[in-house]
N, C-alpha and C positions, 0 to 999 in steps of 0.2 A: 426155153433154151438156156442153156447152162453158161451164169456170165466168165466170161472172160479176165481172169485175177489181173490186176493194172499193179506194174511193180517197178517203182524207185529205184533206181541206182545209181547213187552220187556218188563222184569218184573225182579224183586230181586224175592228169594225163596221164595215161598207165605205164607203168616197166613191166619189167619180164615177171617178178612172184603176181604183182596183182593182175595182170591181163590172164597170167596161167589161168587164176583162181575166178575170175570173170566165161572164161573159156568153158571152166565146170560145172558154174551156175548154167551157162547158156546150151551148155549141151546136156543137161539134167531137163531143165524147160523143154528145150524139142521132143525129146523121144520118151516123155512121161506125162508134161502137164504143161501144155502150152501157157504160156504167159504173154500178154503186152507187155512188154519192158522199157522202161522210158529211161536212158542215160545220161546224166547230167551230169557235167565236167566243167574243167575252169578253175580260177585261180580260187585260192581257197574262202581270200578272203570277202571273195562273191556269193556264198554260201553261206547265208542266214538262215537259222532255223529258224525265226522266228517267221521267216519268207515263205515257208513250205506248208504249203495245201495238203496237211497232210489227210485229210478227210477225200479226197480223189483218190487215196493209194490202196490197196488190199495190204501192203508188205511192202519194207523198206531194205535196201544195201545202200550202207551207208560204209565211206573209207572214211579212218582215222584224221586222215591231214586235211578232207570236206572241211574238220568244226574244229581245227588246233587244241586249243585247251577248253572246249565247251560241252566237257562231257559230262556235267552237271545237267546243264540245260538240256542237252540230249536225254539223257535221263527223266527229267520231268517231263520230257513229250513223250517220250515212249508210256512212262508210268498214265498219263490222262487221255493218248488216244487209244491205249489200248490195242496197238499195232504191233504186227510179229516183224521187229530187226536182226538184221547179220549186222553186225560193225566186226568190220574189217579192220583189225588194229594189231601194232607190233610187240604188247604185251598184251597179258589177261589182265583186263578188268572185273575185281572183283565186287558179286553183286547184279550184275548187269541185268536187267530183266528181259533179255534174249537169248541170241546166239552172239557169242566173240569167236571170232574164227580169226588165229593167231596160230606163231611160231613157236614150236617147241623145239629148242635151239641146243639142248642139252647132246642128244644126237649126230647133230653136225657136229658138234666141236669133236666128238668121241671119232666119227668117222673121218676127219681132219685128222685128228693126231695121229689115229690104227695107219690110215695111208699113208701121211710124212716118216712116221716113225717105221715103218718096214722097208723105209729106203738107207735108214741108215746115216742119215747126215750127221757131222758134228755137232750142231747146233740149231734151234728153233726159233723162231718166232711171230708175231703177229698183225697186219695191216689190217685199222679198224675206221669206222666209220663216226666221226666226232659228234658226239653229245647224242647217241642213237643207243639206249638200254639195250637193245638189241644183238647188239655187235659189242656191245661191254660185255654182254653175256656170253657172245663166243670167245671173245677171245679170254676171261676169265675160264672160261670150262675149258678150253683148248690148251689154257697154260697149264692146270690141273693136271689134264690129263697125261702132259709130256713129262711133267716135274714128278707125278706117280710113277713113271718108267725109270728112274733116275738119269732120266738125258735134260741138256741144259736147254730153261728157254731164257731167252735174252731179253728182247725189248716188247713193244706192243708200239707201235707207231703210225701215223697219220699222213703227216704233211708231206711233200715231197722230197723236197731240200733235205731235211733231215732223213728219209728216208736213204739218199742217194748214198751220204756221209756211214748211216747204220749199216749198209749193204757191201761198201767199201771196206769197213773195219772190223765188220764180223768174221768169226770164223769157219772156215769152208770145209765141204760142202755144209750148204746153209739149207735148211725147210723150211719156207713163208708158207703160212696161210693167211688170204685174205680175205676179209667179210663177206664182199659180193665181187664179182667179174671184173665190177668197171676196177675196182682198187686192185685186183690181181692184175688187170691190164696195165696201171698206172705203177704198181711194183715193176711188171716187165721193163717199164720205159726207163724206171730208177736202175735198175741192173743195168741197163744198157748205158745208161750217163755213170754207171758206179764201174763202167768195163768190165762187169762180170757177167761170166756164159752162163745161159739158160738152155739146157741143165746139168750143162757140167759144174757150174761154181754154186747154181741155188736153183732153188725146186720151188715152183710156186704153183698152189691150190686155190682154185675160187670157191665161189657158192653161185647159181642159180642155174649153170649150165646155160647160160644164154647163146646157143649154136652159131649166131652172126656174129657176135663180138670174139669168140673161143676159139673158130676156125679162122677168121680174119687176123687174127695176131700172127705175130712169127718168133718166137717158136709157138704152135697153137698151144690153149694153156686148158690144162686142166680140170675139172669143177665138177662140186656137190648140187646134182639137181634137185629140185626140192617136189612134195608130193604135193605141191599147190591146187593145181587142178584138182586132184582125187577129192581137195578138204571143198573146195569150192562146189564140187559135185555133191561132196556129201551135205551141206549148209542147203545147198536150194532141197533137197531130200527135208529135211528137216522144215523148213518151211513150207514147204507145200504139204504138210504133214499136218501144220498148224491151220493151213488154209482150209484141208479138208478136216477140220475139227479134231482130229485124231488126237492132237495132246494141246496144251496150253499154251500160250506164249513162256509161262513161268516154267513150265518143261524141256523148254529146249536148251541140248546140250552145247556145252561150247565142243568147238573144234579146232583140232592143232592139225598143220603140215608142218613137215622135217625133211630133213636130209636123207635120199637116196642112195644107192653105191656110186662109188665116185666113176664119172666121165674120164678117164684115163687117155691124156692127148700128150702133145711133146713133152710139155713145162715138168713134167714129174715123171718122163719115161727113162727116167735113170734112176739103177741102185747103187748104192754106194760100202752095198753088204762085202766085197768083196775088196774094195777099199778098207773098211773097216780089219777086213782078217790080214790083209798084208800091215797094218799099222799095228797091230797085236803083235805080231810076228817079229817084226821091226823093234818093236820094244823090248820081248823076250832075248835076242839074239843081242841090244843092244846091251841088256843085262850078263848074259849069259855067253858070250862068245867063246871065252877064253877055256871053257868046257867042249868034249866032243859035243859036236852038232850030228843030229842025223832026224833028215827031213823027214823019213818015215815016223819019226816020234815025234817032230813036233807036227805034223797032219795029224794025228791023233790025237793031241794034246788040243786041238781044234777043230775035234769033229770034222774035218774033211778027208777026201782021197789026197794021197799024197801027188798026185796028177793037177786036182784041183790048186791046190798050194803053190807046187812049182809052177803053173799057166801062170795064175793069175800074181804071184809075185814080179813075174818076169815083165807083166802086160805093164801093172801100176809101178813098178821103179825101173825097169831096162836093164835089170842085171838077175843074175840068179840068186838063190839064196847061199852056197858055195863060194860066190863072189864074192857075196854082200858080208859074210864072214872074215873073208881074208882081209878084205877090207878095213871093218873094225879092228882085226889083230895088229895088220900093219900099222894104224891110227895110234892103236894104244902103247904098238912097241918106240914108234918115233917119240911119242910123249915122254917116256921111261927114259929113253936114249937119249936125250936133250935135257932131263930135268932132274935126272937120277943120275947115281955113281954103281947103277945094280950092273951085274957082270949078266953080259951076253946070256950065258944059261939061264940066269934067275929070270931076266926079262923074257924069254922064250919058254918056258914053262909057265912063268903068270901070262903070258899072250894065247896060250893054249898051240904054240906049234910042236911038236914030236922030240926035234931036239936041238941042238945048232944048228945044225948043216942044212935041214928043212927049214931054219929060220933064213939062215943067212940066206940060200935061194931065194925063199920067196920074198924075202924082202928087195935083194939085188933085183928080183925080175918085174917089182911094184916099183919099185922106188927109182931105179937106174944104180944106185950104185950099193955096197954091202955098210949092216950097220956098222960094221968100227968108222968108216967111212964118213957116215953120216953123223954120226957124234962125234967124229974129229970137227966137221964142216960147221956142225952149230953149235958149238962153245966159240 
């Protein structure tokens, strides 16, 4: 009778990437190669290698945080029993003479920025996870990748307190991305002590996709699920591979999980593309007023319908573009009229109105009263 493989799995109490990656080893074992699986959890610092029988095991899964910095000694047990390991760890070890089944974190950060960055906000940046290579590495490639777009990223930050302060003084609409879930949870609560709306004033992005923590928040928040399970499925593939003679221990490939397409929930269900083109707009006309305006050119001048232009102008300032014109003209003509000795004509030709009498109108009909009027009033 054909024995039954006895296989180790030391672990600290799981979260969501490693219970996924647990999830794919265990459903690799059912429906291919049955295993007894023996799991063993606990503080870490109850995890002696030098405690482990490993001559009862066929094959070992062993987690990173199991042996803190004892991956020396881990090494030499692996190298003298001659036993096929998964180490579950959050960089590559290189050398290892297994499988490292790790994050390839390159990916996230690219799919972090492609998401934040198609929303269009003012400004970027990043909540990370302290003294974790791991989350230095996204938020380093996440920065890259925004600072490649030429849009600004700003900080990378941690703690709360300081968070509350970054989130308060940054400029809006603001993009976070954060390392994992819980820190994108803990960004929400900062906005919400910082009084700023989620997602009208900032846009926050997780990682793990953890569905209990993501839909229990309010506004629910958005997140990069990761292909844990897949890498975990494919690790026990590989081992059972070794089990059945098929390749070496010194053969086995490491394996990476990454970032999937993004879970798209409240936290990032605004764009701010359209904000964006009314602030172009606003700046053009702020330049340009005193020239004819005509919205059909500058829709154009913007790639959009001029339908588009007029809506969405009207939606983010409450006035037309027509308005927001006369506006400026009247702004620039009281400046000239208070501060200048230029005659009525000269300042209604540099204002861009037709000629007196369409100045003086619509100034009498902005202002209440006509400009001799008014520069009598303010000298």
């Amino acid at each position: 009778m054909e024995k039954t493989p006895h296989i180790a799995v030391f672990t600290t109490a799981a979260y969501r990437t490693l219970d996924d990656i647990l999830r794919g080893i265990l459903s690799y074992s059912r429906t291919h190669s049955y295993w007894s699986m023996e799991l063993k959890t606990g503080r870490s610092e109850e995890k002696k290698l030098a405690d482990i029988d490993w001559s009862s095991y066929d094959g070992i899964i062993i987690h990173q945080k199991v042996i803190l910095g004892a991956v020396s000694a881990l090494l030499k047990k692996i190298r003298r029993q001659r036993i096929p390991v998964i180490f579950i760890a959050p960089d590559k070890v290189p050398g290892f003479p297994g499988c490292v089944l790790t994050c390839d974190n390159a990916p996230i950060a690219t799919t972090a920025a492609t998401h934040l960055l198609s929303k269009h906000c003012n400004a970027y940046a990043f909540v990370h996870a302290v003294g974790q290579p791991w989350s230095d590495a996204r938020g380093r490639l996440f920065a890259e990748a925004i600072k490649a777009k030429g849009e600004r990223f700003l900080w990378r930050a941690s703690e709360q307190n300081t968070l509350v302060r970054l989130i308060a003084e940054a400029p809006k609409p603001l993009g976070i991305f954060a390392a994992t879930d819980i820190l994108a949870r803990a960004t929400l609560d900062a906005c919400h002590h910082a009084g700023c709306r989620v997602p009208d004033d900032v846009l926050i992005l997780g990682v793990d996709n953890d569905e209990t923590l993501c839909e229990m928040s309010r506004p629910t928040l958005s997140s990069i699920p990761l292909t844990s399970y897949d890498a975990g499925y494919r690790a026990a593939e590989i081992l059972d591979r070794v089990l059945r003679g098929e390749i070496s221990t010194k053969e086995m490939p490491d394996i990476f999980y990454t970032g999937g397409p993004v879970t798209e929930r409240l936290s990032t269900a605004h764009s701010f593309a359209y904000d964006m083109l009314v602030r172009r707009c606003r700046e053009v006309l702020a330049q340009e007023f005193s020239a004819p305006i005509r919205v059909s050119a500058l829709a154009t001048r913007f790639r959009v319908s001029r339908r588009t232009l007029e809506t969405h102008f009207r939606a983010v300032t409450g006035t037309t573009i027509a308005e927001e014109v006369t506006r400026l003209r009247i702004e620039r003509a009281k400046h000239l009229l208070s501060t200048t000795d230029k005659t009525l004509t000269q300042i209604a030709d540099e204002c861009g109105f037709f000629d007196i009498s369409h100045f003086s109108a619509t100034f009498l009909r902005h202002v209440g009263m006509r400009p001799t009027a008014f520069r009598a009033n303010s000298h």
